[in-house]
C-alpha positions as CSV (number, residue, x, y, z in Angstrom):
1,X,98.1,79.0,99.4
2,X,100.0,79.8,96.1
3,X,98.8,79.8,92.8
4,X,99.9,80.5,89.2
5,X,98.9,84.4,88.1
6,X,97.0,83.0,84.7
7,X,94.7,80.8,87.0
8,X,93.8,83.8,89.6
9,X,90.0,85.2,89.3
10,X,89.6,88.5,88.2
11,X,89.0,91.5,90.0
12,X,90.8,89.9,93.0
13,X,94.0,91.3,94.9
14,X,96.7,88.6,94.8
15,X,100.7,89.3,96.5
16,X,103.5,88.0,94.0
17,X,104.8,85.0,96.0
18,X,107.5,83.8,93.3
19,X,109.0,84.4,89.4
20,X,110.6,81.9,87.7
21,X,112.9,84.3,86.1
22,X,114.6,81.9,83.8
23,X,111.3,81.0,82.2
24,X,111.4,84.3,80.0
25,X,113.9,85.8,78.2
26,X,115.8,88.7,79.7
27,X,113.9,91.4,77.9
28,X,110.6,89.7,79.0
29,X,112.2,90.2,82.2
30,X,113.1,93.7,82.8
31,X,109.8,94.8,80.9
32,X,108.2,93.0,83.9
33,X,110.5,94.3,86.9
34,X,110.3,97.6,84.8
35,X,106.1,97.8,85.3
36,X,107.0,97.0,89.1
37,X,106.5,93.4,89.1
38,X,109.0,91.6,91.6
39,X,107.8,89.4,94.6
40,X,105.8,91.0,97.1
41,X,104.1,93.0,95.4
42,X,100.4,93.7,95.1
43,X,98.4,93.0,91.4
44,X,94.4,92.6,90.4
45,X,94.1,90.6,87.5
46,X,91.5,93.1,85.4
47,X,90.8,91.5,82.1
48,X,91.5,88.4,80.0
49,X,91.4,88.1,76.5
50,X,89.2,86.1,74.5
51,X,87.4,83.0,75.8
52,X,89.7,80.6,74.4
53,X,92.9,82.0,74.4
54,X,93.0,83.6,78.0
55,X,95.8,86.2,76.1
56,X,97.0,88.3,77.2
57,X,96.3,89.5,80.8
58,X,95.3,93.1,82.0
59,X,96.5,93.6,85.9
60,X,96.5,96.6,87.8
61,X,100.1,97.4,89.5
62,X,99.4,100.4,92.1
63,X,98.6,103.3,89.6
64,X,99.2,101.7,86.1
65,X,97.1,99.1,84.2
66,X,100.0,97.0,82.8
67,X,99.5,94.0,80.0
68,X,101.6,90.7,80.1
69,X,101.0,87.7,78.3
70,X,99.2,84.4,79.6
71,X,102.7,82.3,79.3
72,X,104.3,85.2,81.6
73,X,101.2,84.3,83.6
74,X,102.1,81.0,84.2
75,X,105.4,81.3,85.5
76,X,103.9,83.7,88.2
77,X,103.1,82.4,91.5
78,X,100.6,84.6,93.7
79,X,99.0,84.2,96.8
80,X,96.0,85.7,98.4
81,X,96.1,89.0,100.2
82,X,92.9,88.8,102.2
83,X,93.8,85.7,104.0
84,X,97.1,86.9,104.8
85,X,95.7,89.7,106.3
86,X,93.6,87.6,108.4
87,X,95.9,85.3,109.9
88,X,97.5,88.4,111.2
């Protein structure tokens, strides 16, 4: 099941499934592949901003805490690692 990143609960591992690419601009773009965020692999969404804005978004890539805003968010489709793992 596939979700958008700015929807996913916090503190919970979550597989990039899809970017739209041509929602952002190109230097949106390669600051994200640049931080290692392509499809397949691994974030936690950490932290949120305030209550009403949800922006921006703290994830964890690997090693490095990396900030993106909630409209980068929204382009980002994830899916669940655990379950993944289970059907396996």
């Amino acid at each position: 099941m596939t979700a958008l990143l700015d929807k996913a609960t916090l503190g919970v591992a979550v597989r990039i499934a899809r970017i739209d690419w041509t929602a952002m601009t190109d230097d949106e773009g390669r600051r994200l592949r640049e931080f290692g965020l392509m499809e397949g692999c691994e974030v936690i969404p950490r932290h949120r901003g305030s209550i009403f804005s949800r922006d921006p978004l703290a994830l964890t890539i690997g090693r490095m805490q990396v900030i993106i805003r909630a409209k980068q968010a929204a382009v980002i489709e994830v899916e669940d690692v655990v379950s993944e793992e289970g059907a396996a």
